[in-house]
C-alpha positions, 0 to 999 in steps of 0.5 A: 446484952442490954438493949438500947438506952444502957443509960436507963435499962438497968433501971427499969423492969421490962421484958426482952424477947429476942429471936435469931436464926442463921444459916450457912453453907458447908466451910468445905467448899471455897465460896460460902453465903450466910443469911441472918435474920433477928428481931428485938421486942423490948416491953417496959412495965412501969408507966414511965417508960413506956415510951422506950418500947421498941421492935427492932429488926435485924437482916444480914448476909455474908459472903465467905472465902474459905481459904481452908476448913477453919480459916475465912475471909469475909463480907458482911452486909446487916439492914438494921429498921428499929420502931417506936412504939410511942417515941416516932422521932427516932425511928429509923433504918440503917445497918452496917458494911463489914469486912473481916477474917477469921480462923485458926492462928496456932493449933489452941488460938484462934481469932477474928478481925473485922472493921465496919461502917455502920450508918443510921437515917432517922426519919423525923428532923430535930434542931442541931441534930444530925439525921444522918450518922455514920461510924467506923467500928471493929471488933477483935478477938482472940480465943486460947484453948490451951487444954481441952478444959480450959478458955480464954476469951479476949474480945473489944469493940467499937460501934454505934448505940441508940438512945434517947439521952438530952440531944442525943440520938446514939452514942459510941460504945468502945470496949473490951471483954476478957472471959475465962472458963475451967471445966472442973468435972466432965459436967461441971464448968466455970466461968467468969467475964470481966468488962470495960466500956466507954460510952461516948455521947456527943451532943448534950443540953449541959454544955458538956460532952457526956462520957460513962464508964461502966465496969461490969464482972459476971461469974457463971456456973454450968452443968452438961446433963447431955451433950445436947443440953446445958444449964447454969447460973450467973451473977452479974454486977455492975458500976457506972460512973459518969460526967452527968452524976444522975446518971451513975448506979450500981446493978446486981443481976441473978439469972438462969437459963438452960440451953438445947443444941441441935 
């Protein structure tokens, strides 16, 4: 996924490194705790952007009710702390307060349900603009698997994105993702995702609320070498129209990557 400022990532060369890692205790027993811990480093390469450069760290916990081995119901609490590297004015903590469930509906669907709060307090003051946001977010899904070869993936959301566009400090981002896979042989899948997002920013210096739509269709192509290992590769286009017409493009993307489980 991009990282902040979707309005200008795609535009400009950097590197992103993204490191995760997460714990939970055994689904068997009826209370379970999770712990999750993330940081985000993006590095811009062309002068101009530089001072897009940021670290921004994640830390989460969960409390999970296991109401069976494959149903849950939880809470979910994320500390959010993004940093500058030139840009201090926004700066800032936050996080989100979560309540969801998730597990099995028939023997091939399963889904997950969650509504949360998410909250940002920049520590620098700007005119007209408010240090303190909060929003209501969700995020459903519904996975049918309705042959060992086959997936359907439908997910949307709703939630909070930094940026620094105009007089904006966030935007709300509301989408929705369709994704399909068909195993062709015990080693070759395909795949293919199919997105929508609506980006909503709400304060600007041109007298209009800026609104974007970004359409996005991305095929992919994978291979099992090991139970334990995969590789594939996938090609990702993508529009954006917008109310503020500078801001509008198309973007290709190829990439590859190679997976290990352990």
């Amino acid at each position: 996924s991009d990282p902040a400022n979707k309005e200008l990532t795609d535009k400009a060369k950097r590197l992103t490194n993204n490191a995760y890692a997460e714990l939970r205790t055994n689904p068997e027993k009826i209370l379970g705790f999770g712990l999750k811990i993330q940081d985000i480093y993006d590095r811009y390469f062309e002068h101009a952007f530089e001072y897009l450069n940021r670290n921004r760290l994640n830390l989460g916990a969960d409390i999970f009710y296991n109401i069976s081995a494959k149903t849950n119901v939880f809470v979910e609490y994320m500390y959010s702390n993004i940093k500058y590297q030139s840009h201090d004015v926004n700066d800032s903590t936050g996080g989100a307060f979560a309540l969801g469930i998730n597990g099995d509906i028939t023997s091939t669907i399963n889904g997950t349900a969650k509504v949360s709060y998410d909250y940002r307090n920049y520590k620098e003051h700007i005119d007209e603009i408010d240090n303190h946001v909060g929003s209501m977010g969700y995020y459903l899904a519904l996975e049918w698997n309705p042959t060992t070869r086959n997936t359907i993936r439908l997910s949307g959301s709703r939630g909070l994105e930094e940026t620094i566009w105009s007089n904006n400090r966030y935007f709300i981002d509301t989408g929705i993702d369709l994704y399909a896979s068909h195993k062709l042989t015990d080693k070759f899948t395909v795949a293919a995702s199919f997105g929508y997002d609506k980006l909503d920013y709400k304060k600007t210096s041109y007298g209009v609320d800026r609104g974007d739509n970004v359409f996005t269709i991305k095929p992919e192509v994978s291979y099992n070498f090991k139970e334990w290992l995969k590789a594939g590769v996938w090609y990702q286009y993508r529009l954006r129209r917008s109310n503020a017409e500078a801001t509008g493009y198309t973007n290709n993307k190829l990439g590859a990557y190679v997976k290990a489980f352990f």
